[in-house]
DRENMI-905304 format. One record per residue: residue number from 1; x negated, y, z of N, C-alpha, C, O in turn. Coordinates in nm, 4 decimals, padded with zeros to 6 digits. Layout:
(NUM,(X,Y,Z),(X,Y,Z),(X,Y,Z),(X,Y,Z)),
...
//
This chain:
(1,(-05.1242,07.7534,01.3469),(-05.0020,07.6807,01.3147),(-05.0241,07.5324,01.3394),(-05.1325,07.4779,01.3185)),
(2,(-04.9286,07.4770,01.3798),(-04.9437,07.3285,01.4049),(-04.8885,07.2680,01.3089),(-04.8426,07.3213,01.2078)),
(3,(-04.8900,07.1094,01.3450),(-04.9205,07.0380,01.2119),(-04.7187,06.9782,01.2643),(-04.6639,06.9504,01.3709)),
(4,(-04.6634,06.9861,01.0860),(-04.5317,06.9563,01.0875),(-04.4880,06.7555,01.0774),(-04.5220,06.6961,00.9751)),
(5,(-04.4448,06.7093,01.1450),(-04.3931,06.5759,01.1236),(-04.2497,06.6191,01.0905),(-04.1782,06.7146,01.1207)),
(6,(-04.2363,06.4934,01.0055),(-04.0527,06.4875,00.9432),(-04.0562,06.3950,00.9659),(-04.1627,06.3342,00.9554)),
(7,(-03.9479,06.3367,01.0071),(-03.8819,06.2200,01.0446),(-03.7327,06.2011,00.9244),(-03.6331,06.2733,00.9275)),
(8,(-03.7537,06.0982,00.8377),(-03.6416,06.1113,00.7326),(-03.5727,05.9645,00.7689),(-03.6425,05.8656,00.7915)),
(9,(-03.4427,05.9623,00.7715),(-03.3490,05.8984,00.7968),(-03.3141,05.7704,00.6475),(-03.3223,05.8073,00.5303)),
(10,(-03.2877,05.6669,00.6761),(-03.2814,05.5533,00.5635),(-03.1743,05.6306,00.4577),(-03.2189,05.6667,00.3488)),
(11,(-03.0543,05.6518,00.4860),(-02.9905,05.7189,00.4195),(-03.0275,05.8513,00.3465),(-02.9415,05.8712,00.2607)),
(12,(-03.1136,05.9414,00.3465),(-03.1600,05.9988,00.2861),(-03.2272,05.9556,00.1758),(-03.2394,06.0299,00.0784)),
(13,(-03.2681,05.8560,00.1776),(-03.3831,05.8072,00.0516),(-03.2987,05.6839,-00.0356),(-03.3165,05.6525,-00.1533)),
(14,(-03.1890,05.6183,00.0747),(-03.1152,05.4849,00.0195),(-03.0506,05.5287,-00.1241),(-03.0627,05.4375,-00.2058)),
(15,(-03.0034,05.6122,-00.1616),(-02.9702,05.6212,-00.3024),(-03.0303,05.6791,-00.4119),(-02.9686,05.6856,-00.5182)),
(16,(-03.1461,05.7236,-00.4005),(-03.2736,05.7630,-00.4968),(-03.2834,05.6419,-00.5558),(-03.2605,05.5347,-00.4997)),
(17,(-03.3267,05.6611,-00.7002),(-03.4504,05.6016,-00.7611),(-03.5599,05.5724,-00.7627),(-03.6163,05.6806,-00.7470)),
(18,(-03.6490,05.4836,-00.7728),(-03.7679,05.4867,-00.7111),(-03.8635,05.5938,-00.7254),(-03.9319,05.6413,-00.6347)),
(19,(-03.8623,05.6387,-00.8846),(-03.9393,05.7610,-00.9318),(-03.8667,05.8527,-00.8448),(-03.9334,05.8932,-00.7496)),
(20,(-03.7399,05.8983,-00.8538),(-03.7581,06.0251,-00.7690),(-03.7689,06.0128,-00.6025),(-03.7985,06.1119,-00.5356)),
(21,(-03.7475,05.9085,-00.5536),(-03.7835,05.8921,-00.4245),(-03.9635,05.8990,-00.3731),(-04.0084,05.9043,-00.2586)),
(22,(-04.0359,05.8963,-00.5016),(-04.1740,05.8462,-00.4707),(-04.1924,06.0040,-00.4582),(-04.2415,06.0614,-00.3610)),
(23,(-04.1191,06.0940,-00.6339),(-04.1486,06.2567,-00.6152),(-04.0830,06.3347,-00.5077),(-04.1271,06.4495,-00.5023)),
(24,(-03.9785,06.3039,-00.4086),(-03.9576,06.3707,-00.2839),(-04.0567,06.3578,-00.1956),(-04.1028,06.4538,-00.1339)),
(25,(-04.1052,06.2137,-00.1802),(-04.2192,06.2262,-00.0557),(-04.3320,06.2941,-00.0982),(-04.3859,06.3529,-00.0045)),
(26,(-04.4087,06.3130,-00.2443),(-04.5146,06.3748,-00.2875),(-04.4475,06.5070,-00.2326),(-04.4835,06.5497,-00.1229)),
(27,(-04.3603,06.5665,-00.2992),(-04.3634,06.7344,-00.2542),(-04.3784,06.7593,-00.1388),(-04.4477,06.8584,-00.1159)),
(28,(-04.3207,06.6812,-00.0169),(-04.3211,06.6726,00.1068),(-04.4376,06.6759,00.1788),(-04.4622,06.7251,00.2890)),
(29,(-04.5211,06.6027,00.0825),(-04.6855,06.6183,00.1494),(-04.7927,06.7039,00.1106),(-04.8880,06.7563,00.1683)),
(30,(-04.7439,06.7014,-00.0130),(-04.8211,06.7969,-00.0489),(-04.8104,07.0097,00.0316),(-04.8651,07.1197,00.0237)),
(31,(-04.7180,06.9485,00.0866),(-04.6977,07.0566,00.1522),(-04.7330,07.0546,00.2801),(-04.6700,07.1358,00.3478)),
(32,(-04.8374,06.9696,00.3565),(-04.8975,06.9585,00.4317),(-04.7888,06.8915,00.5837),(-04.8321,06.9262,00.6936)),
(33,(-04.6708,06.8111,00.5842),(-04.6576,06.7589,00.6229),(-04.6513,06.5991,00.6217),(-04.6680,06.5245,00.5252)),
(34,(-04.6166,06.5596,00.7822),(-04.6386,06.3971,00.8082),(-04.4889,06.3688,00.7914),(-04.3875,06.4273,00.8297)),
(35,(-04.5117,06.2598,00.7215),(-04.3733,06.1930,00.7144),(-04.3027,06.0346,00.7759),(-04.3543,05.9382,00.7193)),
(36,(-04.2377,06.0121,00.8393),(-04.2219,05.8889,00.9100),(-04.0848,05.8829,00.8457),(-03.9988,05.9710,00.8458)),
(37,(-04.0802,05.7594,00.7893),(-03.9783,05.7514,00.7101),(-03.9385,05.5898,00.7752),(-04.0159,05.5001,00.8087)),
(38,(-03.7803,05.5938,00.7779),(-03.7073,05.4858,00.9146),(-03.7472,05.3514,00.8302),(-03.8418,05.2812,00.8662)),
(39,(-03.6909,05.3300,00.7487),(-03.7215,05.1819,00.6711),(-03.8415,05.2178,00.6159),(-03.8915,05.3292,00.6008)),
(40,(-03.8931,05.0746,00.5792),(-04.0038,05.0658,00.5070),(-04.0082,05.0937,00.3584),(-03.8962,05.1119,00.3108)),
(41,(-04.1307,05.1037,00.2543),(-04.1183,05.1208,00.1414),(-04.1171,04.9998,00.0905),(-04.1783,04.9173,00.1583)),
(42,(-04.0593,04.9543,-00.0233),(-04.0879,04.8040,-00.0596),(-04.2397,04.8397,-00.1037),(-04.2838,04.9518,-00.0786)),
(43,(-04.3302,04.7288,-00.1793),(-04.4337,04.7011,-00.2259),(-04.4455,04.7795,-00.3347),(-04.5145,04.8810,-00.3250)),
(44,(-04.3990,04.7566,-00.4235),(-04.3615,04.7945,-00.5820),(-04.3245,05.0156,-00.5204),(-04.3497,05.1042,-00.6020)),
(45,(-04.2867,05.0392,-00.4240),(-04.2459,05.1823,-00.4169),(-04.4082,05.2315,-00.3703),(-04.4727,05.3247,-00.4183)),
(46,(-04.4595,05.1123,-00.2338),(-04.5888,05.1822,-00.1730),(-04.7120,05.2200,-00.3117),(-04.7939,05.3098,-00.3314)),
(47,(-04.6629,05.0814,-00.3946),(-04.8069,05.1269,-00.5347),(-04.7671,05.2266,-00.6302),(-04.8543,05.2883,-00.6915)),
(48,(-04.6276,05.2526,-00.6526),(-04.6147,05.4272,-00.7778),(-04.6390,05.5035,-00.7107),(-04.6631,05.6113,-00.7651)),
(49,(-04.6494,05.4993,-00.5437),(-04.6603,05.6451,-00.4488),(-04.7968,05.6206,-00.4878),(-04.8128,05.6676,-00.6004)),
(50,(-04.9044,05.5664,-00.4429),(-05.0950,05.5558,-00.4559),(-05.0883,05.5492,-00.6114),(-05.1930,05.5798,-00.6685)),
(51,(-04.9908,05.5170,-00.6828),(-05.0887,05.5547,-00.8425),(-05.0239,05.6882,-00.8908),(-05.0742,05.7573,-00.9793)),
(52,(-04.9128,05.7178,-00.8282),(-04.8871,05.8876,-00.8265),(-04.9573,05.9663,-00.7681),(-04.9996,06.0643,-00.8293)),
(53,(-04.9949,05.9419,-00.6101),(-05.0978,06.0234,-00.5714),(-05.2852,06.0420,-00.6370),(-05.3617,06.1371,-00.6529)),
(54,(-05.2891,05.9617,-00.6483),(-05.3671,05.9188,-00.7483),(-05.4267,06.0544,-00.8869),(-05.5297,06.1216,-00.8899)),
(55,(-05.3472,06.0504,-00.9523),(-05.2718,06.1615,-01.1181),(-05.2736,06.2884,-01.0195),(-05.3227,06.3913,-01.0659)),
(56,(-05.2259,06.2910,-00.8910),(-05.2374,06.4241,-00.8411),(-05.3748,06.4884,-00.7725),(-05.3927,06.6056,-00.7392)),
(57,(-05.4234,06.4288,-00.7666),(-05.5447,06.4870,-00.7018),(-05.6104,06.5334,-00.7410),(-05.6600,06.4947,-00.8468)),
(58,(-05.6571,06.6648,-00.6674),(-05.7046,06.7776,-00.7206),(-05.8129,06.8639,-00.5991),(-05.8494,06.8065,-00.4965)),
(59,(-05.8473,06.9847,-00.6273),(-05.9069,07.0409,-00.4750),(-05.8085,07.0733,-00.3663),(-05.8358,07.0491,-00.2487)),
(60,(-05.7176,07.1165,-00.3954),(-05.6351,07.1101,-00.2743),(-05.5614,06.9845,-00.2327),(-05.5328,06.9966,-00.1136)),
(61,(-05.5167,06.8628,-00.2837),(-05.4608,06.7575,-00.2711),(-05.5275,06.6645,-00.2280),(-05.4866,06.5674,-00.2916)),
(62,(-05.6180,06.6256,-00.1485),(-05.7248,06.5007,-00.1323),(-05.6737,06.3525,-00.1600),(-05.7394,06.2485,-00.1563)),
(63,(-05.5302,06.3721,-00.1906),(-05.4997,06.1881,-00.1464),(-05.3660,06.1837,-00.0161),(-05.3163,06.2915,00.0163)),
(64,(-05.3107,06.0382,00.0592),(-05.2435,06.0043,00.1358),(-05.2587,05.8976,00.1952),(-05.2655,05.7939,00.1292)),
(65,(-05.2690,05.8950,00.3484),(-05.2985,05.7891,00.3886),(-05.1711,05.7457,00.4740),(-05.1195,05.8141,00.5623)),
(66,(-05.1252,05.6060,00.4271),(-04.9850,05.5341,00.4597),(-05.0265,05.4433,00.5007),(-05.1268,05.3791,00.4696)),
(67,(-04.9042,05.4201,00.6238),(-04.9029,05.2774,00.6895),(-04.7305,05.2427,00.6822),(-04.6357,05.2986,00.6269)),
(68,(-04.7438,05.1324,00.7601),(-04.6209,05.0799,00.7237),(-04.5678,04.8975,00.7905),(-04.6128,04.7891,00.7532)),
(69,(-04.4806,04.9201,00.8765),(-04.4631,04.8435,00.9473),(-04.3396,04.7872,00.9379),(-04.2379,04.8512,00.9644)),
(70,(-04.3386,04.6647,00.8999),(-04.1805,04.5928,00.8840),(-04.1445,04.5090,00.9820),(-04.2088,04.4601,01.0749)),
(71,(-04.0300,04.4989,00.9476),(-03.9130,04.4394,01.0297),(-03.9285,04.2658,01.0470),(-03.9071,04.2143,01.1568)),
(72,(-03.9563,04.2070,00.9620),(-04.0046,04.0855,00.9836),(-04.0947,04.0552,00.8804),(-04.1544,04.1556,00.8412)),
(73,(-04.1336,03.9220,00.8070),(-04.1889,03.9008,00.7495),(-04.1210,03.8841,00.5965),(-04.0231,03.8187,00.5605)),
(74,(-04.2042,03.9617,00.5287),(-04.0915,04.0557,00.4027),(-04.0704,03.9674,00.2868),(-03.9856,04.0019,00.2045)),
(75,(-04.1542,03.8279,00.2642),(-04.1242,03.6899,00.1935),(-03.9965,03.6119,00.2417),(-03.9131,03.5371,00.1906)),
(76,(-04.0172,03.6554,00.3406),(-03.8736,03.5721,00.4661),(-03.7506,03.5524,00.3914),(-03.7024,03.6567,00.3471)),
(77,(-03.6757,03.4247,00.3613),(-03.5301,03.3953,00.3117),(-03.4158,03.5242,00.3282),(-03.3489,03.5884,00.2472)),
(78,(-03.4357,03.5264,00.5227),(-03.3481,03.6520,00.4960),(-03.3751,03.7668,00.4234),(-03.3067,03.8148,00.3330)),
(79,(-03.4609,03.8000,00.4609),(-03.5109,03.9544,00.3960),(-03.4514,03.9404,00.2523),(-03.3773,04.0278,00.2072)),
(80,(-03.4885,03.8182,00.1743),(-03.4569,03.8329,00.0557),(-03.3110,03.8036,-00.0040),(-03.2599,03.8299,-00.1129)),
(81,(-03.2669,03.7416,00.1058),(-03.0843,03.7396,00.0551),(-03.0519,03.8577,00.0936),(-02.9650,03.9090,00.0230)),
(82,(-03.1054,03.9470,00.2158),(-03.0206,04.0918,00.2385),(-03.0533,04.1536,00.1338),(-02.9562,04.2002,00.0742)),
(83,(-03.1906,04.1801,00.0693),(-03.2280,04.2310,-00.0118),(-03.1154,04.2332,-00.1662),(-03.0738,04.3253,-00.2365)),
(84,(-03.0969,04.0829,-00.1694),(-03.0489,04.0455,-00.2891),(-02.8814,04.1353,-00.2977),(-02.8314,04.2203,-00.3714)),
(85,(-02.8496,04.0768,-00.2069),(-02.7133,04.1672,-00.1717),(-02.7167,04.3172,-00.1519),(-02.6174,04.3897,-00.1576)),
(86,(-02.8381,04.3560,-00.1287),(-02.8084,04.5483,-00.1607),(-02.8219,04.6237,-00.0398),(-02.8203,04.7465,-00.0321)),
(87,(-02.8377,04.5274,00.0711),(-02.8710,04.5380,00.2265),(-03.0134,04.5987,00.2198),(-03.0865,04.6004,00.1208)),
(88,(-03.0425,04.6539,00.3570),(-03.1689,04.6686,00.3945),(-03.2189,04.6135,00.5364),(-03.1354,04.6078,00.6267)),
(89,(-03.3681,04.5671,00.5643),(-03.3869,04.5104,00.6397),(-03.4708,04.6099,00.7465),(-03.5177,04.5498,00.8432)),
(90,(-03.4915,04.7321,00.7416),(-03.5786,04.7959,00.7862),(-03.7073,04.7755,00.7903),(-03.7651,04.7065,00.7063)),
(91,(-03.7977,04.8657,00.9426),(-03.8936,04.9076,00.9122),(-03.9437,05.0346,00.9350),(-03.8695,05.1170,00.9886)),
(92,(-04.0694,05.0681,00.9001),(-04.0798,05.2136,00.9334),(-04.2275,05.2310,00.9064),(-04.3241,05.1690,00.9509)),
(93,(-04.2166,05.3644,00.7948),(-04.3635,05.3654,00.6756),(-04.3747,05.5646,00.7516),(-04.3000,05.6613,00.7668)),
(94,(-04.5580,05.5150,00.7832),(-04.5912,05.6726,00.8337),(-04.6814,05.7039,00.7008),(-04.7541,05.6147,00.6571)),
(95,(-04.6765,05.8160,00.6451),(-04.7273,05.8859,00.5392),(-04.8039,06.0732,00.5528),(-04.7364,06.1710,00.5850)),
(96,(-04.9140,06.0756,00.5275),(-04.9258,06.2111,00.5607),(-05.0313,06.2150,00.4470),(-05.0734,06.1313,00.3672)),
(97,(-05.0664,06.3932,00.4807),(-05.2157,06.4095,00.3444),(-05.3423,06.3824,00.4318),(-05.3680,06.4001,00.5509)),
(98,(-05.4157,06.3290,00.3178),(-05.5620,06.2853,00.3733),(-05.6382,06.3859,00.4571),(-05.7083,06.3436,00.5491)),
(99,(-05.6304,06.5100,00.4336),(-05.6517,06.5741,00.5120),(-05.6093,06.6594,00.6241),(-05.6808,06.7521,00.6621)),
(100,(-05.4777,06.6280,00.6877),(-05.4471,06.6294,00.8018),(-05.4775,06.4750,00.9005),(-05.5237,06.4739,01.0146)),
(101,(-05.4357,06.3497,00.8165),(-05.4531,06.2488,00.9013),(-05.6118,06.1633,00.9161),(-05.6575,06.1057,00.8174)),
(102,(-05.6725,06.1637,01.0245),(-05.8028,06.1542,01.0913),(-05.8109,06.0275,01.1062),(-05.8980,05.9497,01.0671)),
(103,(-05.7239,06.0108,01.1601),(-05.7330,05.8244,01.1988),(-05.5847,05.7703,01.2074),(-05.4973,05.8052,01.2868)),
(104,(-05.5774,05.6728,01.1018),(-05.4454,05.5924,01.0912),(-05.4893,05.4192,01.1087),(-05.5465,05.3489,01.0254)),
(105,(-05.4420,05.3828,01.2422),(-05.4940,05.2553,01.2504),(-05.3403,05.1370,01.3001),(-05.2698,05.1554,01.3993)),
(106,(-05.3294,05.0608,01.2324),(-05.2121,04.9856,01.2003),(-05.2387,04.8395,01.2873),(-05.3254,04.7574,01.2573)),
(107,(-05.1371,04.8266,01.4092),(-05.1801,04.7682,01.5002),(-05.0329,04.6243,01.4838),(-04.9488,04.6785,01.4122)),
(108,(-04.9903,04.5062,01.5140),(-04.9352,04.3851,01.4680),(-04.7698,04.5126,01.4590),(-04.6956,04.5272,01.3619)),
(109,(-04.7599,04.5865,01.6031),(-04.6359,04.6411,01.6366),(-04.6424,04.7613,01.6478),(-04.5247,04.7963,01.6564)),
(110,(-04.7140,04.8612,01.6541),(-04.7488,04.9936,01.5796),(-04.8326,05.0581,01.5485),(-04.9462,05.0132,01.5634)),
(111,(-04.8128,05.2022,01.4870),(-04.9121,05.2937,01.4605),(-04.9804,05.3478,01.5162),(-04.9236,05.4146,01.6027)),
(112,(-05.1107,05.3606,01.5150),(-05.1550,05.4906,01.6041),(-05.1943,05.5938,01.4879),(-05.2145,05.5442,01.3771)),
(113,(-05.2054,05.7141,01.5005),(-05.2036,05.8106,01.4122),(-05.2872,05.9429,01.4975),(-05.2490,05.9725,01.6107)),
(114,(-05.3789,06.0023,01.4457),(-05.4486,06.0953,01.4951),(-05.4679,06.1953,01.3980),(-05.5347,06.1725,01.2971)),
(115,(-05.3948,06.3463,01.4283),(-05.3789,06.4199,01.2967),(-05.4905,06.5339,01.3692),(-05.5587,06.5370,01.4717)),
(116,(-05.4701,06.6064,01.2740),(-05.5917,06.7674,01.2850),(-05.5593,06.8391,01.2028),(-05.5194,06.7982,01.0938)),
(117,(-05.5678,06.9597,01.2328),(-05.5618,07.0420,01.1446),(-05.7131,07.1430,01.1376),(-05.7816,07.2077,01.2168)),
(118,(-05.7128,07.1040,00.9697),(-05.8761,07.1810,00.9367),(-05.8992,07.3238,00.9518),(-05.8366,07.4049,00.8836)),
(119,(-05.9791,07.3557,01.0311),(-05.9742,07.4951,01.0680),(-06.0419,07.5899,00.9190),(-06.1442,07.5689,00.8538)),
(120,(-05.9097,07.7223,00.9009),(-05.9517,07.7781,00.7418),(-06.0843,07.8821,00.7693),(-06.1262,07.9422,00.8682)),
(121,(-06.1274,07.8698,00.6258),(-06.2329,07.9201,00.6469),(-06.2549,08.0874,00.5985),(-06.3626,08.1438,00.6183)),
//
């Protein structure tokens, strides 16, 4: 079986909460897919996902390794008046389980990503 990528759309996640937006992407991975999600996560969403993944780890769960690439520079005036107003500025955050993703290396303008799947024993 090969390894599943999802591609999730801003609108899918734009009206969640942060808690349950952090617990859609956990189930998602934990189910052994990659997730590329269109906008970015803010800061404050990327750290409850690593201190949620975190509480989850177990023998089958190893962890998640995320990257995450924005739209400009996320201190930036604009960013923060769109922000302020309820706008989004985009972006685009790759997420998978530690043990499908091999090499995640985060380059000024994109990802490179090298997945595997562990052969069962």
């Amino acid at each position: 079986m090969g390894i599943e990528i999802e591609f999730i759309s801003s609108d899918a996640l734009y009206n969640r909460e942060k808690e349950e937006k952090i617990r859609f992407i956990l189930k998602k991975i934990k189910r052994d897919k990659i997730l590329v999600l269109e906008e970015s996560l803010t800061t404050l969403e990327e750290t409850m996902l690593i201190e949620e993944t975190m509480a989850a780890i177990d023998d089958k769960f190893r962890g998640i390794e995320i990257s995450t690439l924005k739209e400009k520079i996320e201190g930036g005036i604009r960013q923060k008046l769109i922000r302020m107003l309820g706008g989004r500025v985009g972006g685009l955050t790759v997420i998978g389980p530690s043990k499908l993703i091999k090499k995640l290396k985060k380059e000024p303008q994109k990802i490179l990503l090298f997945a595997e799947k562990e052969k069962e024993k």
